[in-house]
C-alpha positions as CSV (number, residue, x, y, z in Angstrom):
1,X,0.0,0.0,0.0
2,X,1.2,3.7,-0.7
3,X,2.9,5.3,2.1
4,X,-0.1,8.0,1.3
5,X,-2.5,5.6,1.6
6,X,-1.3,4.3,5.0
7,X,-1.5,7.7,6.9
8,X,-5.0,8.1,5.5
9,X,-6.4,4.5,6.9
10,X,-4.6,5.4,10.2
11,X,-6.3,8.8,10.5
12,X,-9.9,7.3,9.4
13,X,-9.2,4.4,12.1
14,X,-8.5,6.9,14.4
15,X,-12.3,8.2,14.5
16,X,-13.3,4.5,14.3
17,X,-14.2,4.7,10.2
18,X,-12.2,1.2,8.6
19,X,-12.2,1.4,4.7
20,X,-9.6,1.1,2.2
21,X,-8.4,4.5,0.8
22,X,-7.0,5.1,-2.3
23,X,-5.6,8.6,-3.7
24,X,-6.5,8.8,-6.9
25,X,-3.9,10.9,-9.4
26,X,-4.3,10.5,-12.9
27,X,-8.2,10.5,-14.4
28,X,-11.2,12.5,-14.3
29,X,-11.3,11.6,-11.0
30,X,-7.9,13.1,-9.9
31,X,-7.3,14.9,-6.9
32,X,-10.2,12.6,-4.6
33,X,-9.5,9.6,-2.4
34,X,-11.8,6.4,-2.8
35,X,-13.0,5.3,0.3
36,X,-14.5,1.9,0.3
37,X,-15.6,-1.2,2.4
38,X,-17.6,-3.5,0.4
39,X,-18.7,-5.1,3.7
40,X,-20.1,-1.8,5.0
41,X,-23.7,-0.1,4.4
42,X,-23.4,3.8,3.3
43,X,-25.3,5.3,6.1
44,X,-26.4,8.3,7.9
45,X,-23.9,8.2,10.6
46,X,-21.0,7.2,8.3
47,X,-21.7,10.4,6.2
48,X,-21.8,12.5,9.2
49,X,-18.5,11.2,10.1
50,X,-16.8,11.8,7.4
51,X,-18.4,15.7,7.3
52,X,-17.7,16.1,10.4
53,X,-13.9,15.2,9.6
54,X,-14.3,18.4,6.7
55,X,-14.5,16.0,3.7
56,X,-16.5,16.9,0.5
57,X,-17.8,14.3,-2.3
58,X,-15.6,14.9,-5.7
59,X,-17.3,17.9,-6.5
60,X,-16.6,19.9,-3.3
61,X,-20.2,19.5,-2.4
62,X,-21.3,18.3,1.5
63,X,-21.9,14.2,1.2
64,X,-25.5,13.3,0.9
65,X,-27.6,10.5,1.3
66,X,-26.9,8.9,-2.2
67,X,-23.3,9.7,-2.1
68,X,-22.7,6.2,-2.1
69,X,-22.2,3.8,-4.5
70,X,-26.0,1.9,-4.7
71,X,-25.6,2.2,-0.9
72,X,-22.3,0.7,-0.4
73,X,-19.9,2.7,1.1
74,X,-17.9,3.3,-1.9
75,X,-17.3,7.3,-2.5
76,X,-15.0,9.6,-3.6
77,X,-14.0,12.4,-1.8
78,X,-11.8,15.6,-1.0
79,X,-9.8,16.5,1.7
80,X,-6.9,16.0,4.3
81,X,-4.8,16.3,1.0
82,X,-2.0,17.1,4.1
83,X,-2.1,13.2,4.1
84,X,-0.2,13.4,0.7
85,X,3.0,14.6,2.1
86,X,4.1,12.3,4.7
87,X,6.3,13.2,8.1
């Protein structure tokens, strides 16, 4: 896994949120991370969490209810791009 990668599953662990990140850098997709657990529903409470940790669906927008890929918890998202650059 990408050192980049790493940090961001550490932080997301931290506040009890366990997916697989990915940064994504080449695509129309560029500059988002994937988040995704395929064993995991999208739900209220997981979309509040990761607002409340000042992420933004691909667009910059606040997450929503159908941010979710069919109600997996599978999105694409912006922020902590701090993550990036490691210590």
């Amino acid at each position: 896994m990408r050192p980049e990668n790493t940090r961001m599953k550490r932080f997301l662990e931290q506040y009890g949120v366990h997916c697989m990140p990915k940064y994504i850098y080449e695509g129309s997709m560029r500059g988002t991370w994937r988040l995704y657990n395929l064993h995991e529903q999208w739900t209220e409470q997981l979309q509040d969490m990761l607002t409340s940790l000042s992420f933004t669906d691909f667009q910059g927008k606040p997450l929503g209810q159908f941010s979710g890929n069919g109600g997996m918890f599978s999105v694409f998202v912006r922020g902590h791009d701090a993550l990036l650059q490691g210590k």
